[in-house]
FIVO-428019 format. One record per residue (C-alpha): residue in three letters; x, y, z. Coordinates in steps of 0.5 Angstrom, whole numbers, padded with zeros to 4 digits, always signed. Example, Ala and Ser with C-alpha at 12.3 -4.5 7.8 and 13.67 -1.06 7.14 Angstrom:
FIVO-428019
ALA+0025-0009+0016/SER+0027-0002+0014/
END
This chain:
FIVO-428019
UNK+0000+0000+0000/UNK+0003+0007-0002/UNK+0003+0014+0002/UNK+0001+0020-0001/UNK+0003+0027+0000/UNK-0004+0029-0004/UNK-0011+0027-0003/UNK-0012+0029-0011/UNK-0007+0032-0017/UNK-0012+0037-0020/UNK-0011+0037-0028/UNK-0014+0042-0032/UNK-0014+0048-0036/UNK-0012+0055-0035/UNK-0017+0057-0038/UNK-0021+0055-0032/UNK-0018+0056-0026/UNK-0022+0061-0024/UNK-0029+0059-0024/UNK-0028+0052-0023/UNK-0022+0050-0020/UNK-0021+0055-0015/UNK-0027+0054-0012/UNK-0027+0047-0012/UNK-0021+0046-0008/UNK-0023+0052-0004/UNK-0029+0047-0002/UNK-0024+0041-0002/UNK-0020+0044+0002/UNK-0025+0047+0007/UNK-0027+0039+0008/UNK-0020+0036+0010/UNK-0018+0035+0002/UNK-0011+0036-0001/UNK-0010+0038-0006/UNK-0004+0039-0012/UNK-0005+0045-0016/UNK+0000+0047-0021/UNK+0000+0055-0017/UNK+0001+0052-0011/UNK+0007+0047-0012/UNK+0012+0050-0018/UNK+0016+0056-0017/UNK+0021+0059-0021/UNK+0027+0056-0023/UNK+0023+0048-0023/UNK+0023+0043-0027/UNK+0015+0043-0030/UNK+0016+0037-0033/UNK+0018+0034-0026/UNK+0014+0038-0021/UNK+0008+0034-0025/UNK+0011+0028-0025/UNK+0012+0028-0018/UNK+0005+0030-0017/UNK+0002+0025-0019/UNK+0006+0020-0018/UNK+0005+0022-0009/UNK-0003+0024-0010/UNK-0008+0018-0009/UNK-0013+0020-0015/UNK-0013+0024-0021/UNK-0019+0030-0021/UNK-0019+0032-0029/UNK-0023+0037-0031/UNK-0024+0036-0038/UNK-0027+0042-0042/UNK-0026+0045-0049/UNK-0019+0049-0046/UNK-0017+0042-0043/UNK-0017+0039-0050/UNK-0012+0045-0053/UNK-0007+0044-0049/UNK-0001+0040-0049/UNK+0001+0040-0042/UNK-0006+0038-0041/UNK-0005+0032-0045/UNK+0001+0030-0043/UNK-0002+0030-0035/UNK-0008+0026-0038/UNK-0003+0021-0041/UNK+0001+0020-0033/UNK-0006+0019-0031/UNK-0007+0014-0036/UNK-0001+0010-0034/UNK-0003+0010-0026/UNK-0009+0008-0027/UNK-0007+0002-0031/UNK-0002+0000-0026/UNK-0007+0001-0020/UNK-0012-0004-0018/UNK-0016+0002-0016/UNK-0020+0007-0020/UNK-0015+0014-0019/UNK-0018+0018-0025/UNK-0024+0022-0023/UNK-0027+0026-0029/UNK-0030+0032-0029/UNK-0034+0035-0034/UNK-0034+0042-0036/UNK-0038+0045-0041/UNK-0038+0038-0045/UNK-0042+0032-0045/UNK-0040+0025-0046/UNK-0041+0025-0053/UNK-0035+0031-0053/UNK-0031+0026-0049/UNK-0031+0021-0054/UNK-0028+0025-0059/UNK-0022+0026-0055/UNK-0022+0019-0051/UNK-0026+0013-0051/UNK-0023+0010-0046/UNK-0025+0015-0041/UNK-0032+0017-0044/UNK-0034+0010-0040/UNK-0032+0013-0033/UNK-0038+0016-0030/UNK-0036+0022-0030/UNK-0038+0028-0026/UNK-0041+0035-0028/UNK-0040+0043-0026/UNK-0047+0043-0028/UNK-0050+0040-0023/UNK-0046+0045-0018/UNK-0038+0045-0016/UNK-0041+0044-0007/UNK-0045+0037-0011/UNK-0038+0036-0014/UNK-0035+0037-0009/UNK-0039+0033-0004/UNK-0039+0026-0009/UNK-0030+0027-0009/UNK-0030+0028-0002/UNK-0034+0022-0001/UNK-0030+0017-0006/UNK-0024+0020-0003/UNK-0025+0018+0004/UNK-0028+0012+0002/UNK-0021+0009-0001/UNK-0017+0004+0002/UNK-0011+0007-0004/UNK-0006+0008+0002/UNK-0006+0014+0007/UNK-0004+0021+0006/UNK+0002+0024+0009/UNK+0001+0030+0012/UNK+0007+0035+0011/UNK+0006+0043+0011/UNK+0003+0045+0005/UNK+0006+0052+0006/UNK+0013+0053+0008/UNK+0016+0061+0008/UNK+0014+0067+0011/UNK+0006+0067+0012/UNK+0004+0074+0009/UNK-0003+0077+0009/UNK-0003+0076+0002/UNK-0002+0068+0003/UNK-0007+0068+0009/UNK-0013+0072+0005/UNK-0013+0067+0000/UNK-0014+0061+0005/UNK-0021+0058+0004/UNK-0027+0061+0009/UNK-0026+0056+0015/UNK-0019+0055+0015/UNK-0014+0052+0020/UNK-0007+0054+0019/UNK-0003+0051+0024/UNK+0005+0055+0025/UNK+0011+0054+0028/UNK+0013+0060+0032/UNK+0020+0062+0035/UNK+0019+0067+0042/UNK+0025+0069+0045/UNK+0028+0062+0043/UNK+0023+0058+0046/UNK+0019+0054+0040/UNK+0011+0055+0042/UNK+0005+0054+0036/UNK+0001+0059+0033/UNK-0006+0056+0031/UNK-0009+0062+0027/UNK-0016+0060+0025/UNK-0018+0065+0019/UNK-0027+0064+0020/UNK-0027+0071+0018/UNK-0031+0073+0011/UNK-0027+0077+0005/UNK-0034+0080+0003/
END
């Protein structure tokens, strides 16, 4: 049985960060779900090609989220290729589709192989979407998450504004020499 650092690699567009991905990662995360997120996880200077590799390779499940963008992108393709190969040396289902603005008969266009797994859609609400991930993940018996920080640096007003509503973030403070933890729990609202 395998560890893993993430709950779900998300492979999607650019294109549809903000109005799909972003929310529901915020609405994962907000349930105890990590999740790999290309902004998150590759910085200046980093192999891209490594970055996601390693991604999916530490993540329990690989959250696609197909759309019209996602099909013109080459990174995308290539993300959906590593998917492809976890999934055939697992015993498991790891691929978990999401379809956004497309439909079944779009999908078999790109990849028949996936338009055979029920898919799930930004249609019927990213909470919905949100609650059946949530559901399988917690589920699973594909070995267990290994909690590392998910952030690591100086925390600046900038990083804490953008956590999801209800948060927790846990930190290790120094005062005076003595180590001591700071629990911060950002319930505020950013309306």
């Amino acid at each position: 049985m395998n560890d893993y650092i993430w709950d779900v690699f998300i492979s999607y567009s650019s294109n549809d960060r903000k109005e799909v991905v972003v929310p529901l990662a915020n609405i994962l995360a907000a349930f105890g779900i990590k999740s790999w997120l290309d902004e998150g996880e590759i910085f200046v200077g980093d192999s891209i090609y490594g970055k996601i590799n390693d991604g999916l390779l530490k993540s329990r499940f690989v959250l696609v989220i197909f759309s019209p963008n996602f099909f013109s992108s080459s990174w995308t393709k290539k993300e959906l290729d590593g998917a492809m190969v976890k999934a055939i040396s697992s015993d498991n289902n790891v691929i978990l589709p999401v379809l956004h603005n497309l439909n079944t008969d779009q999908i078999k266009q790109h990849t028949t192989i996936l338009a055979g797994i029920r898919a799930l859609r930004t249609e019927d609400g990213l909470e919905n979407v949100a609650k059946e991930i949530i559901d399988v993940v917690r589920n699973s018996k594909t070995g267990k998450r290994i909690d590392i920080p998910e952030f690591r640096g100086r925390l600046t007003k900038k990083h804490l504004m953008g956590c999801p509503e209800g948060y927790i973030i846990m930190s290790n403070c120094f005062t005076q020499g003595s180590p001591s933890i700071l629990l911060i729990s950002a319930l505020f609202s950013r309306h």
